[in-house]
N, C-alpha and C positions, 0 to 999 in steps of 0.2 A: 204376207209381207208386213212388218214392221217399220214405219217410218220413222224415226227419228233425224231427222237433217234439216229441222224447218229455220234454222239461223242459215241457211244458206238460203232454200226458199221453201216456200206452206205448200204442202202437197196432203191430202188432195184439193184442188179448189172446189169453192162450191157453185154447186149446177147453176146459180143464179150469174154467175161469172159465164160462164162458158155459154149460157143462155144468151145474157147481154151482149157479149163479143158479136159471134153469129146473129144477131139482130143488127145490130147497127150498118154491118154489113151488106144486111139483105134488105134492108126498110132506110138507111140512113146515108148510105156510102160515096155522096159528095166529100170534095174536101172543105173542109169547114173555113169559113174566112174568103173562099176565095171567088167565089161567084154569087149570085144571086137566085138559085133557081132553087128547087124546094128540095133536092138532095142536100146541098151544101146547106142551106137553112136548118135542115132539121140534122144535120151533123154538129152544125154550129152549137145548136141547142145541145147534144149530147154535153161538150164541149163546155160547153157554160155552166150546165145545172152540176156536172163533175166536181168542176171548180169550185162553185157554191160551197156543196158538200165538204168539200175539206177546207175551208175556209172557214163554217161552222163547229167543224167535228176539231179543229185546233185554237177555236175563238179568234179567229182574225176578222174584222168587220168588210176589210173593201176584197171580196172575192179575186178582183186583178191582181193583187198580192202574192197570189199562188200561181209559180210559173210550172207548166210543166217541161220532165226533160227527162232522159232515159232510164234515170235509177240516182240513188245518193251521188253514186261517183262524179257523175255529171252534172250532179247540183253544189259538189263540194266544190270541184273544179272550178263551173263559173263563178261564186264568188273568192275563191283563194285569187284566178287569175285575173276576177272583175275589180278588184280593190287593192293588191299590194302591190306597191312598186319597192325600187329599191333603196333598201337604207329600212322600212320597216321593220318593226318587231312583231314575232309573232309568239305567243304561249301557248302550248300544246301538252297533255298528260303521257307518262312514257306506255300506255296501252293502247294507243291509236290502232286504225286499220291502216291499211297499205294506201287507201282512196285519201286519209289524208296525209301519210309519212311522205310517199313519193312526189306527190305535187309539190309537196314541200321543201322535198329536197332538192328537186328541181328549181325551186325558186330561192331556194338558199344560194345554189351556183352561180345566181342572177343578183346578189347583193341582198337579200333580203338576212336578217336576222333573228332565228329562231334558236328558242329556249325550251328544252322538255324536261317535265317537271316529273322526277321518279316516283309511281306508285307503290304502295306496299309489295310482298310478294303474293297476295288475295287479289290485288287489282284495287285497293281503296285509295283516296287520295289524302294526303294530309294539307288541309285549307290552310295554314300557315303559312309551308312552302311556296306553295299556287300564290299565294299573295305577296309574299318577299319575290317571285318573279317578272312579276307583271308593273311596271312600272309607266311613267308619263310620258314614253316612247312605243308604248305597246298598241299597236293600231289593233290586232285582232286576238281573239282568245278560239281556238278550237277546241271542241273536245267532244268522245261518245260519249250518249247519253248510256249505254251499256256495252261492256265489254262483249265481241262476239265471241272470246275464248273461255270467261270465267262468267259471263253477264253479269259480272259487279254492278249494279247503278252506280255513277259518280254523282254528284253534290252540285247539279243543273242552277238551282235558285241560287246556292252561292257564291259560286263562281260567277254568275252574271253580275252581282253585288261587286264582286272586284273587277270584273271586269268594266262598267260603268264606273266605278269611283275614280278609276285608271283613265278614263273617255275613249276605253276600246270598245270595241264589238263582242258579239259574242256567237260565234258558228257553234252548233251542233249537230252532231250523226245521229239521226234519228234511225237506223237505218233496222235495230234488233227493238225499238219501244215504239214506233209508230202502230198503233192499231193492238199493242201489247199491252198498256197500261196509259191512262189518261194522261194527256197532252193539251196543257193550256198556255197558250207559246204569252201572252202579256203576262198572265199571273207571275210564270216562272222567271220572268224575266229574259227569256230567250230572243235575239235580234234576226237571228237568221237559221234556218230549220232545213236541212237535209234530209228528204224520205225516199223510201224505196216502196213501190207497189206491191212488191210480189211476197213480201213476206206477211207478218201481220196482220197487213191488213186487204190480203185474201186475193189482191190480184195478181194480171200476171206479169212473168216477165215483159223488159224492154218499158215501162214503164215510173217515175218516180216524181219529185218535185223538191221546189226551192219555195219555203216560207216566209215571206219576208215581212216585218212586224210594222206594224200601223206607221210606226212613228219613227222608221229606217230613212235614211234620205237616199232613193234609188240614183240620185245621180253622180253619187261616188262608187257605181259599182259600173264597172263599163261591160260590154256584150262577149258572152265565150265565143261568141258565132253569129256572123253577121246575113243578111240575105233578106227572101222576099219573105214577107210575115200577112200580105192580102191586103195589110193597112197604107197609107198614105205612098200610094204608087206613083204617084206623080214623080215620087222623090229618089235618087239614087244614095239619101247620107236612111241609116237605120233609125227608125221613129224613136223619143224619147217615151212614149206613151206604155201604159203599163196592159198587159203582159208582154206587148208583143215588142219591147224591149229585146229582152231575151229571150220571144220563142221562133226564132225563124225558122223557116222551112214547113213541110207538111206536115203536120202534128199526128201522131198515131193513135188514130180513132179509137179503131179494135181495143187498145191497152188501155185508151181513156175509160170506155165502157164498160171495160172488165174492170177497171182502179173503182169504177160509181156504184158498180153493182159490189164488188168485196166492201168495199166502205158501210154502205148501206147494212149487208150482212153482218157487219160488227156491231154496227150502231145497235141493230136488230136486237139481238144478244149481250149487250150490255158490254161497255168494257173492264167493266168492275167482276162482270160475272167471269170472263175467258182470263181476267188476271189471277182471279180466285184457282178457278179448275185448270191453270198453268202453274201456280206455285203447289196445288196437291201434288201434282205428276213430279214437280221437282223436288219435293221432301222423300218420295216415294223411290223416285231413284237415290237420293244424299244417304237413303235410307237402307236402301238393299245394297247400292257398292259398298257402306262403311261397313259390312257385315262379312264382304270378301277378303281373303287373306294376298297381300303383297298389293294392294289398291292404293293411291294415294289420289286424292282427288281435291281439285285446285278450287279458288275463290273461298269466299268467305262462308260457305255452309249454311248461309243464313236464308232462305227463299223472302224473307220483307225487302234483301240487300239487292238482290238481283233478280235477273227475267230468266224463263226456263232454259239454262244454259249450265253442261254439266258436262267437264272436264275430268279425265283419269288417264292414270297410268298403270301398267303392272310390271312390278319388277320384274325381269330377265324376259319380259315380252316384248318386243318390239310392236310400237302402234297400229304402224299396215299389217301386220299377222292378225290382229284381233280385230281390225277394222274389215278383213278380206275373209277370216273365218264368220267376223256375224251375219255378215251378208250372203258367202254362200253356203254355210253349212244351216242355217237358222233363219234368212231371211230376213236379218235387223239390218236396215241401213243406220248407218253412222256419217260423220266425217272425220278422218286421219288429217292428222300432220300441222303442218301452222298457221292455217286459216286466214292466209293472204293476213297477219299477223304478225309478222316476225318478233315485231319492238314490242308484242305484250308477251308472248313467249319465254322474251328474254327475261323479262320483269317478272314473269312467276317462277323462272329458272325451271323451264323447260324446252328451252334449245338447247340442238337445233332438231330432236329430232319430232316436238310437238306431243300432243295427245291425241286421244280417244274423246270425241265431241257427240253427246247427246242433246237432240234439242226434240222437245217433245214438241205438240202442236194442239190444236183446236180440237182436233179428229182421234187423237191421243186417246184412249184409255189407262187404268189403272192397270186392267189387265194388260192390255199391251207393256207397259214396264214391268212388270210382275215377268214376263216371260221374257224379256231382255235382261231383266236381271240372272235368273236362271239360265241362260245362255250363258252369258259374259265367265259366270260361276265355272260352266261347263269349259269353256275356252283354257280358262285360267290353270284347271285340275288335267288339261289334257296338254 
């Protein structure tokens, strides 16, 4: 078997994840926060040194910063729902995911008003645009740091530039570069950071986090979810104190432990080195599809433009026929269709009916695309 589907999630993980998970478990499995005795202490700690760790690995200085919560969706959500009310503006690029199209449109229904700013048909943005939209009304600016259809990178640092000059915010989908390519949330100018575990950066599902940047003021952003957090019990109003602001309820150990150990594993390995051997595998495929006959294949072509993310179509093929011949005739996983995407689909004018999604991974070889290639070949001629 061939994987390729890691923009949905990294498979395989590594042993040191599924390692850590089952430890914590069996050596550490109090709930953290919430008592005193040396299970929960030493969950606590799991819980903390996690925190730490990506609070260094994205240069944020006060570790409390970093809230955890079950994956990007759920860190988009609470700040989209923690901060606009109605009558706000909001600017958004037309390649979003569905984690932020929907909340949004949901909150459009609610008086809010939002603007999406059309990308190329590659997925790039024209910074002009983006700046003629964003005006002295515009409380927030969203946007992915890569597309999960075409993994265009969009233009992070300056966009936050207009979005500061404007005195908005700036949210990003970290959701395809997290643990893909370096992340320095002050340098780039980023306010608020959406990550997911399971992909990048090696852990597992049911896990993710909210970034929030030194110099954010958390008390314009109110709670997704309100309850017991172990802190100030005395009280039935939700602590203003950071993290547990926003982390009520039992925090998920297992997923923490598996987020500390894949992180770690990255660190390990450089992130410089796994961007490097992610863009060979993506020239490698850019490389053998442009060589198939009736292929057209989306984004900009460029692997310095984008994260290993590689879109196709074949003419008079339908996507599920190639997507359900690689997997059982050849054993390549892919993913079909519009990848919880619709509005970037639209924008590379491939709705409705989507593509053929390659996302190679860590685990990746050369040869494995070499022989995906030769597949897809096969598919094509038969």
């Amino acid at each position: 078997m061939i994987y390729l589907d890691n923009a949905a999630t990294s498979w395989p993980k590594p042993p040191e994840v599924l390692k850590a998970m089952t430890d914590v478990l069996e050596h550490a499995g109090g709930n953290p926060g919430r008592s005193g005795h040396r299970l929960s202490i030493a969950a606590a700690r799991v819980v903390y040194d996690t925190r730490e760790e990506i609070a260094q690995f994205f240069n944020i200085s006060d570790p409390q910063r970093i809230i955890f919560t079950s994956n990007a969706t759920h860190a988009i959500n609470l700040v989209l729902r923690g901060i606009l009310k109605p009558g706000d503006h909001v600017v958004i690029s037309s390649i979003e995911h569905n984690a932020v199209m929907r909340p949004l449109r949901s909150l459009e229904r609610q008086g809010i008003h939002l603007t999406i700013v059309p990308c190329a048909a590659h997925g790039t943005l024209d910074i002009s645009k983006f700046e003629r939209a964003t005006g002295s009304t515009t409380k927030l600016i969203v946007m992915t740091h890569a597309s999960n259809v075409t993994g265009t990178l969009l233009p992070i640092t300056e966009i936050a530039s207009i979005a500061h000059r404007a005195g908005a915010l700036l949210l990003v989908d970290a959701a395809q570069t997290a643990g893909a390519l370096p992340i320095d949330v002050p340098a780039m100018g980023i306010d608020l950071m959406a990550f997911t575990g399971h992909k990048e950066l090696q852990g597992p599902p049911g896990i993710g986090g909210l970034v929030i940047a030194d110099d954010v003021e958390v008390s314009q952003i109110e709670p997704l979810m309100r309850g017991g957090t172990g802190s100030r019990s005395e009280s039935d109003e939700q602590p203003d104190d950071l993290p547990d602001k926003f982390e009520s309820g039992t925090a998920n150990l297992a997923g923490i432990a598996g987020l500390g150990a894949g992180l770690k594993w990255v660190k390990d390995r450089g992130v410089d080195e796994i961007r490097d051997h992610l863009k060979k595998l993506s020239q490698a495929l850019l490389d053998g599809l442009s060589t198939l006959p009736q292929v057209r294949i989306y984004g900009t072509l460029d692997t310095e433009r984008a994260v290993a993310i590689v879109s196709f179509t074949v003419a008079g093929k339908s996507v599920s026929e190639i997507g359900l011949r690689l997997d059982e005739e050849y054993g390549i996983l892919s993913r079909v269709g519009l990848h919880c995407a619709p509005a970037a689909h639209k924008t590379i004018v491939s709705f409705p009916e989507g593509t053929v999604r390659l996302a190679p991974g860590v685990f990746t070889t050369l040869e494995d695309v070499q022989e995906a290639i030769q597949a897809i070949a096969k598919v094509i001629e038969s």
